[in-house]
N, C-alpha and C positions, 0 to 999 in steps of 0.2 A: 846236407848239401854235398854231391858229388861234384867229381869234376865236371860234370855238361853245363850244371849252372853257373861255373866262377868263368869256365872259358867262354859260354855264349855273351855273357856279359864285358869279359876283357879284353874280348877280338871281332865283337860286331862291327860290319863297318856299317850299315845301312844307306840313308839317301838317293835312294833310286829315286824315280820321277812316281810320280801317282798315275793309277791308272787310267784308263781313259772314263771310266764308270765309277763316278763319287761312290757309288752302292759298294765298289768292291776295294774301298780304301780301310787302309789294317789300322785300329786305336786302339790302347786300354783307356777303356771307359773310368774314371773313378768319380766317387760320389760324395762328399762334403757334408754331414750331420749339423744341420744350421737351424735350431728351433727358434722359432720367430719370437718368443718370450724369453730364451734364456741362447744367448749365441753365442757359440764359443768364445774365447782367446784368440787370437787372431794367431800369434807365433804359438799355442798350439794344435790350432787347426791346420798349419802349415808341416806343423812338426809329424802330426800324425799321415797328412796324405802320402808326404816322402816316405816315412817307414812303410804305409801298407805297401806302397810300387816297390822297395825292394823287399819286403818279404817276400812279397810275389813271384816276382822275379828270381827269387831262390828259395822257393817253396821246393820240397819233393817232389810234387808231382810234375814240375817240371824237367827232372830228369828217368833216363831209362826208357820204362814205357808207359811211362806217366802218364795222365789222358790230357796234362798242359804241354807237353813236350812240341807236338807237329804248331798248334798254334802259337806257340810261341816265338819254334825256328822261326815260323814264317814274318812275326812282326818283327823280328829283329833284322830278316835278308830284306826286307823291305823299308819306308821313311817312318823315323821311330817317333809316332804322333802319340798325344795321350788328349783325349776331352775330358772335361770337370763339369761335373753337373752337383747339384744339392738338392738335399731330399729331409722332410721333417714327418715327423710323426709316423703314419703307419705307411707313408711312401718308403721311409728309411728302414720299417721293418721288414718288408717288401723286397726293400733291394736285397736285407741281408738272405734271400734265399738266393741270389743267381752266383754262379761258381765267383770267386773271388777272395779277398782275404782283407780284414779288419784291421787297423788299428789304432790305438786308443793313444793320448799324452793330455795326461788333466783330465780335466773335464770334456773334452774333444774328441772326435771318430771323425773315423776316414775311410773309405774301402775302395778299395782295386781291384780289377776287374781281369779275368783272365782275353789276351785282344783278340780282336777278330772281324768280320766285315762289319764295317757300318752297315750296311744294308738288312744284319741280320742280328744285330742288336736286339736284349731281348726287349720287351714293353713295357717291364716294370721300372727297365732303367733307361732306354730312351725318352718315354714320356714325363722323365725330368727334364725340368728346366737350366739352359747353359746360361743364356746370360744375365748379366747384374746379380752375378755369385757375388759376395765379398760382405766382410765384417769388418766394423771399426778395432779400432789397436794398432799400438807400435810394437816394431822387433826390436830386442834389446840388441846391443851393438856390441857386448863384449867378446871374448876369446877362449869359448871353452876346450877344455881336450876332447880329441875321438872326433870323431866325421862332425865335419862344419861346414851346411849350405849357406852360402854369403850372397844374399840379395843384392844385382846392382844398384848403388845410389842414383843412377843416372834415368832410373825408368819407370813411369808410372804405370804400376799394371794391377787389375784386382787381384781378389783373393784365390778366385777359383783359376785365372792366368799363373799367378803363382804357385799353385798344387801344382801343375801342370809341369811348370821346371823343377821346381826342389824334387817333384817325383823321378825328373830324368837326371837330375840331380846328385839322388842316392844310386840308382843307377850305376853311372858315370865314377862315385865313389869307391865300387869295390874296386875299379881298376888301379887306386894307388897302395893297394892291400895284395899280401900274396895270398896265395890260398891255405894257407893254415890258420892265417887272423880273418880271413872273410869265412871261415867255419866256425870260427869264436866270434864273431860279430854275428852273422845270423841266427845263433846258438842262443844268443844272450839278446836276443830281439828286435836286432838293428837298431840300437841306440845311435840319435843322433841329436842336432839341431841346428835348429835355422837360425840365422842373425841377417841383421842389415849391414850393408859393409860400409864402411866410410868414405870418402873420395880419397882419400890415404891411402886406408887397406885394401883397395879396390886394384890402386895402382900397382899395391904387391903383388895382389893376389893376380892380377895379369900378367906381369914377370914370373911369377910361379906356375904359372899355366904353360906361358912359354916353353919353361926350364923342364917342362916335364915332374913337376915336383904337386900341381894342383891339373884339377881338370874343368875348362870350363864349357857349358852350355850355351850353346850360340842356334839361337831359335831359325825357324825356317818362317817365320812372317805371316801366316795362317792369319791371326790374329793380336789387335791392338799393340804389337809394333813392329818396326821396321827387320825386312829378311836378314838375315844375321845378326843379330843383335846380342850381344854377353847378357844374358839372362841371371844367370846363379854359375856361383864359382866352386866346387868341392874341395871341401885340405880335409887332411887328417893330420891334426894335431899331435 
């Protein structure tokens, strides 16, 4: 990781309006490994979607003259959307040909997708299905060290709604890292994990957003809930 990747991620501001043509709205696509006989862990299918979007997001080729570099500037100076779809069997083998990047926690896969226009989305991963993504399980509630995406308690959303933010999630994460531990952290894989916050640790972790000390994700409404809404909250422990 060079410097293009730790700055494009620590100084985007995004949120501009969408265009006027749904076709030319900018997403990374990710895709959720959901075999209808044996389905993930719920907190590590969560675990894995977050890692692939910041591998991705600080993959190599996204700096210099990368061949992710232009698309990437542009979903960043643009409103930073991501859709979740899920794919099994040889749909999921499938996906793994289109540019993007994998990854795994447990028994669980995830891929993200390098973003770019809807409109021109390739077929093997548009003709996934978005909704009624989600798998049964609870997120365990405790307090590990090292990056910790914190589910709000206050929000019912699936599974593939939640890839969607922990993925912007880890994101948001390398901003409380400077750049020498955000090269040790995607060095070593982007460890992280998900948890459920409590109505307690919720309330901290909102004071700690505040303080500049956490960074929290506050949805734009797209979909199943309300426009700003605190999503997932980042610390690093």
């Amino acid at each position: 990781m060079s410097a293009d990747a730790y700055t494009r991620l620590t100084r985007y501001v995004g949120g501009h309006d969408d265009p006027p043509d749904p076709a030319d709205v900018l997403a990374m696509q990710m895709v959720l490994r959901i075999e209808k006989a044996t389905p993930p862990d719920r907190a590590d299918l969560l675990t894995a979607a977050a890692r692939s979007a910041a591998l991705l997001c600080l993959d190599e080729r996204t700096e210099g003259d990368g061949p992710w570099v232009v698309p990437m500037d542009a979903w960043c100076d643009a409103r930073i959307r991501k859709i979740a779809r899920r794919a099994r069997g040889a749909q999921w083998e499938a996906a793994q040909q289109v540019w993007g990047v994998t990854a795994t926690e447990g028994q669980a896969q995830a891929r993200a997708y390098v973003p770019g226009r809807v409109g021109d989305i390739d077929r093997r991963i548009g003709k996934l299905q978005i909704g009624g993504t989600d798998v049964p399980g609870e997120l365990p509630s405790d307090a590990p060290s090292g990056v910790v995406l914190w589910l709000s308690p206050h929000l019912d959303m699936t599974v593939g709604k939640c890839a969607a933010q922990v993925g912007h999630g880890s994101m948001l994460a390398v901003r409380l890292m400077t750049r020498e531990s955000a090269l040790r952290w995607r060095a070593d894989g982007c460890p992280l994990a998900v948890r459920q916050a409590t109505t307690e640790r919720w309330a901290g972790l909102l004071a700690a957003d505040a303080r500049g000390e956490a960074v929290a994700v506050r949805d734009a409404g797209f979909t199943e809930i309300a426009p700003g809404s605190v999503t997932v909250i980042a610390e690093l422990r």
